[in-house]
VOTI-5227 format. One record per atom (N, C-alpha, C): x, y, z. Coordinates in pm, whole numbers, padded with zeros to 5 digits, always signed. Example, Ala and Ser with C-alpha at 12.3 -4.5 7.8 and 13.67 -1.06 7.14 Angstrom:
+01319-00569+00780/+01230-00450+00780/+01320-00330+00780/+01285-00225+00708/+01367-00106+00714/+01290+00003+00787/
This chain:
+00083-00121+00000/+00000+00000+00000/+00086+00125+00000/+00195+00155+00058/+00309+00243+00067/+00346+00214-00056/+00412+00118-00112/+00459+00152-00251/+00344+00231-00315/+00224+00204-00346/+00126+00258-00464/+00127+00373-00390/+00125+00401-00292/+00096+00591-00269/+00257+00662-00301/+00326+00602-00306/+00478+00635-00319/+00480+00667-00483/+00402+00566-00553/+00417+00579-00678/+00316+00697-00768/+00210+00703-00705/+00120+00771-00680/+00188+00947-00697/+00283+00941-00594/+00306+01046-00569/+00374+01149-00655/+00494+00995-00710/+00607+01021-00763/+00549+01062-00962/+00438+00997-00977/+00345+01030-01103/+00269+01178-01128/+00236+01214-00972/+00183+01301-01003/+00270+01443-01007/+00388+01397-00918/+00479+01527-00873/+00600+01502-01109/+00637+01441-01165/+00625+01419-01280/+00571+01484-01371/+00391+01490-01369/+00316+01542-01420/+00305+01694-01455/+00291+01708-01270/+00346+01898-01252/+00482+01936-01347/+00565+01839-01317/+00684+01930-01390/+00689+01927-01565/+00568+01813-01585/+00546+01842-01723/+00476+01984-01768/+00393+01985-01670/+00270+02092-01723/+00373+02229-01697/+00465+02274-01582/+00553+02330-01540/+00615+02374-01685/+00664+02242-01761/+00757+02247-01893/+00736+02337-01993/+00580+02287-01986/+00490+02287-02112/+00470+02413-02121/+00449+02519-01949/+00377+02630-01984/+00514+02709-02028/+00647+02663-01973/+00743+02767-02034/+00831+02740-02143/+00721+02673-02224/+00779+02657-02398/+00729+02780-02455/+00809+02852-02529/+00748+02976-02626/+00758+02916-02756/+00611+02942-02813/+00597+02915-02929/+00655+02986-03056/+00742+02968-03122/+00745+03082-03227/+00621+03126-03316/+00629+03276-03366/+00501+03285-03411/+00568+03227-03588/+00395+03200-03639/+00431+03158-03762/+00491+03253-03865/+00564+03219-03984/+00642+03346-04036/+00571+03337-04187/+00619+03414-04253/+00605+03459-04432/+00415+03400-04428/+00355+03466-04335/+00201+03441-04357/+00185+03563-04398/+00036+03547-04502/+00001+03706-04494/-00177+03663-04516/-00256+03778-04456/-00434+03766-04431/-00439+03863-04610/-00551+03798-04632/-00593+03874-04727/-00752+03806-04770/-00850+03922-04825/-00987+03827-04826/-00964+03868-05007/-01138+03868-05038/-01188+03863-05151/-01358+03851-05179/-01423+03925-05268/-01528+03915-05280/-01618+03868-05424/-01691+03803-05412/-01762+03769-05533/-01910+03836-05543/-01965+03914-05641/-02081+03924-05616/-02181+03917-05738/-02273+03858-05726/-02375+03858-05851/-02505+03940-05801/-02589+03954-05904/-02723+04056-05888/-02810+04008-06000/-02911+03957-05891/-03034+03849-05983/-03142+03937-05953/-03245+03892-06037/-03401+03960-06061/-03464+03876-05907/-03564+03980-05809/-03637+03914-05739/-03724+03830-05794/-03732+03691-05728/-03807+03624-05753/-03905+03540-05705/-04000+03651-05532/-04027+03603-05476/-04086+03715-05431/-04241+03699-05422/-04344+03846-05395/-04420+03822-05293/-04443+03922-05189/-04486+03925-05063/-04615+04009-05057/-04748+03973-05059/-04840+04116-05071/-04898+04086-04919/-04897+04228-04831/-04961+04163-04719/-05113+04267-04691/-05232+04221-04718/-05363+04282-04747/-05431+04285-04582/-05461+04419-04545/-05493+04422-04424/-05682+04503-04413/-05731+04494-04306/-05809+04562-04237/-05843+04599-04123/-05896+04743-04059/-05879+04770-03918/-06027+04800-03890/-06069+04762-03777/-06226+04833-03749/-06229+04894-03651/-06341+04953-03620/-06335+05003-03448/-06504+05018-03396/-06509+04980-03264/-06600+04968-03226/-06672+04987-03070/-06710+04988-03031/-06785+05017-02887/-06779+04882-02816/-06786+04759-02917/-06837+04674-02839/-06719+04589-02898/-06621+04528-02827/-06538+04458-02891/-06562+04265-02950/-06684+04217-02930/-06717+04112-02977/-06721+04181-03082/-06820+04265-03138/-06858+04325-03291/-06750+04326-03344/-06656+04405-03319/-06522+04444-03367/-06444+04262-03390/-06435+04244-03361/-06359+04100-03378/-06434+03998-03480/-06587+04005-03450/-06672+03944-03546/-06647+03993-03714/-06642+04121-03689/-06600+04202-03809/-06468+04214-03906/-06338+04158-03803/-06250+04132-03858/-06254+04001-03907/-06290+03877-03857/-06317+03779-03867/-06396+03741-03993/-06485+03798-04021/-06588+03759-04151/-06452+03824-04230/-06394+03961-04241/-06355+03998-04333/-06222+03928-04405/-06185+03833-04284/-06064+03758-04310/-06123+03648-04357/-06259+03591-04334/-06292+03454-04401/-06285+03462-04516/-06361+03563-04553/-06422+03610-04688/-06250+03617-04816/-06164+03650-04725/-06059+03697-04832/-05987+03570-04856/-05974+03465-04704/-05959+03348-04758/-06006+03228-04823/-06107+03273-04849/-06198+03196-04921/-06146+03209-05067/-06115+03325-05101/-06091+03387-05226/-05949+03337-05254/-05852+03335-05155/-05716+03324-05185/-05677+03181-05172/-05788+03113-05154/-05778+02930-05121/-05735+02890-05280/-05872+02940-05367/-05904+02920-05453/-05790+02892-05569/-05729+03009-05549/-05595+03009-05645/-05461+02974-05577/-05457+02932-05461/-05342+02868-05367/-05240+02784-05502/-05171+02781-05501/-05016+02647-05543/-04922+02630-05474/-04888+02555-05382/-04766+02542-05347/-04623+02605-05392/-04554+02689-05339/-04454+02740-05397/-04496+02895-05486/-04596+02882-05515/-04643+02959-05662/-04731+03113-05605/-04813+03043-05522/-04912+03110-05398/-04962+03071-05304/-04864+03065-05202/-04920+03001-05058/-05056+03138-04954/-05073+03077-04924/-05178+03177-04853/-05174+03173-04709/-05085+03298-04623/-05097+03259-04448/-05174+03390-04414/-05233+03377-04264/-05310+03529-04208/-05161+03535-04132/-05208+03740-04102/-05089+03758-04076/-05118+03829-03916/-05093+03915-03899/-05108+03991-03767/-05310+04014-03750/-05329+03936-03642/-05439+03970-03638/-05456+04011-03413/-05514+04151-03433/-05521+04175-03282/-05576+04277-03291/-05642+04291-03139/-05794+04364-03088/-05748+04452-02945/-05746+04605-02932/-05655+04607-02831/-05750+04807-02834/-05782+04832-02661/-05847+04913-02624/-05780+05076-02692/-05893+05139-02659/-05843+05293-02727/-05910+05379-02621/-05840+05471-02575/-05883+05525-02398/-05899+05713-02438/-05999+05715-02374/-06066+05854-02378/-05949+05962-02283/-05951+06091-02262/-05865+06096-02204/-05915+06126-02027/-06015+06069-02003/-05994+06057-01901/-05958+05952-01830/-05891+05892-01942/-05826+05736-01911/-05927+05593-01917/-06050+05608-01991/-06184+05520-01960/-06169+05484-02110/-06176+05337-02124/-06195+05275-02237/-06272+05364-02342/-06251+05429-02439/-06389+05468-02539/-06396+05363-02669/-06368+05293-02701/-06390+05198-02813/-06252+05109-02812/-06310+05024-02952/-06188+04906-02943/-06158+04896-03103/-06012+04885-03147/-05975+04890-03259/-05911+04776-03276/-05925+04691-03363/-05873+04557-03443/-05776+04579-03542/-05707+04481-03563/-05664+04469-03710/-05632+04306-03746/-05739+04264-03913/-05694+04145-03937/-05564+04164-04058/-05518+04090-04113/-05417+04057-04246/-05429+03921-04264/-05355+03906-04401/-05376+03817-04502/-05265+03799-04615/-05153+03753-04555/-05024+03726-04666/-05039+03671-04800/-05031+03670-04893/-05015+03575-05063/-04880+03640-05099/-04827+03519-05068/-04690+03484-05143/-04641+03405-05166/-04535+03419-05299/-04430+03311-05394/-04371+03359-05508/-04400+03266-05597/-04292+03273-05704/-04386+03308-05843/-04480+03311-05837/-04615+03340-05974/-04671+03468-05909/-04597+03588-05950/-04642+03718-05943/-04758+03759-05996/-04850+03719-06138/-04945+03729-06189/-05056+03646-06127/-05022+03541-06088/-05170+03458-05982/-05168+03546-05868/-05051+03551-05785/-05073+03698-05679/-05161+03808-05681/-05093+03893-05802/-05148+03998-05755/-05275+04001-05853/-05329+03912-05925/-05457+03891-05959/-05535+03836-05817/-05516+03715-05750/-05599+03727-05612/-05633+03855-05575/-05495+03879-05546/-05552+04007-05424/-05604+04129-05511/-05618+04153-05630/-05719+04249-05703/-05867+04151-05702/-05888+04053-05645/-06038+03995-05630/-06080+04028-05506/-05965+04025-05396/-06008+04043-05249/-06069+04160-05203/-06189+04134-05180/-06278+04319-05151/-06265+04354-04996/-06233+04214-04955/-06305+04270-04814/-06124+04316-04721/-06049+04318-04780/-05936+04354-04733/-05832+04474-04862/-05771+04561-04791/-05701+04631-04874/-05525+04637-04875/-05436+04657-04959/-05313+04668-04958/-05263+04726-04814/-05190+04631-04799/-05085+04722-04712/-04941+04720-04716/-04923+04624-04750/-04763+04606-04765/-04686+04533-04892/-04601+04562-04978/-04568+04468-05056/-04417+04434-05055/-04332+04330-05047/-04213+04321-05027/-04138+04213-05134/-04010+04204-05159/-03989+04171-05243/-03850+04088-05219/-03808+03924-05270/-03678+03890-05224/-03647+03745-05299/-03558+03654-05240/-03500+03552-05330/-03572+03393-05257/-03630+03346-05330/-03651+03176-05292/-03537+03133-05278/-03530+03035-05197/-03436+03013-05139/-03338+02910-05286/-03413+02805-05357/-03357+02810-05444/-03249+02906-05540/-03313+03011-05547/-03247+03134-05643/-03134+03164-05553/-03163+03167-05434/-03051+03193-05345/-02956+03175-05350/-02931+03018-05332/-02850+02884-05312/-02787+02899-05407/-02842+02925-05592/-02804+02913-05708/-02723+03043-05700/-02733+03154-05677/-02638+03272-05699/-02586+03270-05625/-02563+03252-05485/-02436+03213-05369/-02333+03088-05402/-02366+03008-05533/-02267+02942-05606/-02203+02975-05664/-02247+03059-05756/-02186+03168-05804/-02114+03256-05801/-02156+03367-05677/-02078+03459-05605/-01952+03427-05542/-01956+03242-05455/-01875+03222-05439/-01768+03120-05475/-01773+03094-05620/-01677+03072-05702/-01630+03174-05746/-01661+03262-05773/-01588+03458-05806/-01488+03454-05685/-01556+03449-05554/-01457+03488-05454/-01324+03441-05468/-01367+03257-05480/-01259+03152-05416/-01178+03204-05543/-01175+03219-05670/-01083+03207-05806/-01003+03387-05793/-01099+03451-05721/-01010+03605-05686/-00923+03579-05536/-00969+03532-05446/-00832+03473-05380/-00762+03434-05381/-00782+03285-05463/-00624+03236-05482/-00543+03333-05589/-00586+03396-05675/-00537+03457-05788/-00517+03608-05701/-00527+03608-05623/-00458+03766-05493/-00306+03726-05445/-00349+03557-05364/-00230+03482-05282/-00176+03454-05402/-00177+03402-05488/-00070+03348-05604/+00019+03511-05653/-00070+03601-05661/+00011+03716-05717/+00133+03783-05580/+00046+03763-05442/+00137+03857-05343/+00245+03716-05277/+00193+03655-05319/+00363+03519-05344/+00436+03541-05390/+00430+03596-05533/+00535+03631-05667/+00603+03796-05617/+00515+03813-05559/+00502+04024-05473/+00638+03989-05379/+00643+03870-05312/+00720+03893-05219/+00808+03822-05217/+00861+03764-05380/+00935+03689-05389/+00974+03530-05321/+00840+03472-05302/+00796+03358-05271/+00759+03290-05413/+00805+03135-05433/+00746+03081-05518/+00597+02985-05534/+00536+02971-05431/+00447+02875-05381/+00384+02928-05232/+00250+02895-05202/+00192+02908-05078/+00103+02784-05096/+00059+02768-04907/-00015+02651-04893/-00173+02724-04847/-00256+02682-04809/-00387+02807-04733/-00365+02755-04647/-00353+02842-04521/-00372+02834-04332/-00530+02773-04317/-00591+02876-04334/-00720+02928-04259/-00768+03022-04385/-00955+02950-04380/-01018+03033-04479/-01144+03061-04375/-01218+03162-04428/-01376+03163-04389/-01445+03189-04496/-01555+03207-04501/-01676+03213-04627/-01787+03232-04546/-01869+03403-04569/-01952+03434-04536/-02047+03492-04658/-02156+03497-04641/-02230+03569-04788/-02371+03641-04712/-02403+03756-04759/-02540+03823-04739/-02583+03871-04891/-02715+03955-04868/-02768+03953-04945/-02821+04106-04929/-02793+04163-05038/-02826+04362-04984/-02977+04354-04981/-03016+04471-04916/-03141+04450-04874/-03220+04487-05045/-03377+04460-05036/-03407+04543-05207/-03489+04700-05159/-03448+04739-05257/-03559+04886-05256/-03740+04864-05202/-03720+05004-05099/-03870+04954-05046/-03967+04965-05185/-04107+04902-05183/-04198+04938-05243/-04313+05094-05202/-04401+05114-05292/-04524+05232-05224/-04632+05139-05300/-04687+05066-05160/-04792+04975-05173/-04915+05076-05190/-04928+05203-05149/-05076+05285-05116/-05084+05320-05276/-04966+05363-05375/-04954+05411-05502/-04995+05270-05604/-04955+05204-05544/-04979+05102-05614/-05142+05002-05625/-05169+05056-05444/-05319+04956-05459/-05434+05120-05528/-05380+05244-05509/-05454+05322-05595/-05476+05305-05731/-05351+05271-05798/-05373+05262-05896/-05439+05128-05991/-05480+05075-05868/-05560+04911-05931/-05703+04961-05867/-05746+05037-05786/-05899+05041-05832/-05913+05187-05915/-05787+05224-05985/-05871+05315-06104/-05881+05183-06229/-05834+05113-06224/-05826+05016-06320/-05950+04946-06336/-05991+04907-06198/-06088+04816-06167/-06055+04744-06062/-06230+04763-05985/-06208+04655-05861/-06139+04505-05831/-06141+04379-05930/-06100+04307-05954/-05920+04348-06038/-05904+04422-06052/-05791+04429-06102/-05614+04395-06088/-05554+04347-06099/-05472+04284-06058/-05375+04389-05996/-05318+04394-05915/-05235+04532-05814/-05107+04499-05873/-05074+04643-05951/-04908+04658-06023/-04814+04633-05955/-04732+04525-05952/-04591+04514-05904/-04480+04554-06032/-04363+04514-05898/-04240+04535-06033/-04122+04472-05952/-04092+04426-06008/-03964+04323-05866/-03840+04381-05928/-03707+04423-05795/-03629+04485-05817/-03534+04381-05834/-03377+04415-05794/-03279+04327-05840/-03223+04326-05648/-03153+04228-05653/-03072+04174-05531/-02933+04154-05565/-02864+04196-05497/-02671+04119-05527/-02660+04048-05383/-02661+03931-05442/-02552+03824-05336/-02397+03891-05306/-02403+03879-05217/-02252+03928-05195/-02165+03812-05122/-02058+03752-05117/-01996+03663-05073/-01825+03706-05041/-01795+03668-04924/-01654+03730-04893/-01597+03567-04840/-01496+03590-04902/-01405+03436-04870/-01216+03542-04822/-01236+03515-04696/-01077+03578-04625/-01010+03461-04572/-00933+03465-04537/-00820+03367-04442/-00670+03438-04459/-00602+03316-04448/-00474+03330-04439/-00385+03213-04541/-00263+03272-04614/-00156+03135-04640/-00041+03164-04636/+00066+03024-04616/+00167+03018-04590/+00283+03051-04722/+00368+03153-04705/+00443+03149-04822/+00550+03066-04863/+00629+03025-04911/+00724+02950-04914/+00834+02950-05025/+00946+02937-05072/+01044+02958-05179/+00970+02870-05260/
């Protein structure tokens, strides 16, 4: 039993003088590295339309008021069932809430609602033909951006631009610094997507009931650039 605590001891007092060792090794830092990034970017047509059709009521009696938003949201989904496709025109409700409005002597005086009604995808003409059928709700918002497909497909893109302008940066500041060859350290690869230009949904749902009630509400889809940045580091070498 004395031997194993002896040995015990003699393992662990060992150990310390490893870790002891270890902490007063200085590492050299690495040499002939150099950081440098690169960017790729492409700019595709939106291809993915957001209309969000709202209504607000107000009332004394807040069952009424809710009843009222309620029919007006059936009614529009009834309409937007109709022409639903997967991918093409999905149909979700959107913000729907009922919330007091106070006199100023601080006493409830009525109650104001609001329902919505999203149609969106990738078939801009089934869109905004629905929602030029929908009576019982009006424009409120229209937004504009990339399926995720289109996405995926131009972030392939963007970042093959990057990766072929990096190495062709490191291959040139190799030759820059009189190095014949480098290896890559460390890369990263990040990508966003610029935001698109807002829309004027009020200009736009005006100008579909001078057209006609049923009339399909004018869009126009802007452009997007993927942007993709590929940085790191590589090693130079003769």
């Amino acid at each position: 039993m004395k031997f194993a605590i002896k040995t015990i001891a003699a393992s662990a007092a060992l150990l310390g003088a490893g870790a002891a060792f270890s902490q007063n090794v200085v590492v050299a830092p690495p040499q002939n590295v150099v950081q440098l990034s690169a960017n790729g970017q492409v700019e595709v047509t939106q291809d993915m339309l957001s209309l969000t059709l709202a209504t607000t009521k107000e009332g004394i009696d807040p069952a009424v008021v809710q009843a009222q938003l309620k029919s007006a949201l059936d009614g529009a989904l009834t309409e937007a069932r109709r022409a639903a496709v997967p991918g093409q025109l999905d149909v979700r409700t959107g913000n729907f809430s009922l919330y007091p409005r106070y006199s100023k002597e601080g006493r409830i005086a009525s109650w104001q609602g609001t329902a919505e009604l999203v149609l969106e995808g990738r078939d801009f003409p089934r869109i905004t033909t629905t929602a030029g059928k929908i009576s019982t709700l009006a424009m409120r918002r229209v937004g504009f951006g990339l399926s995720p497909e289109q996405r995926a497909k131009v972030e392939t893109q963007a970042q093959a631009q990057a990766i072929e302008q990096f190495k062709t940066k490191a291959a040139e500041l190799t030759r820059s610094f009189g190095f014949q060859r480098y290896t890559l350290r460390e890369v990263s690869v990040n990508s966003d997507v610029g935001a698109p230009m807002p829309q004027a949904p009020r200009m736009m749902a005006m100008a579909a009931k001078m057209e006609g009630a049923d009339a399909p509400v004018p869009v126009e889809a802007g452009k997007s650039t993927v942007n993709v940045n590929v940085s790191g580091s590589v090693q130079m070498a003769p």
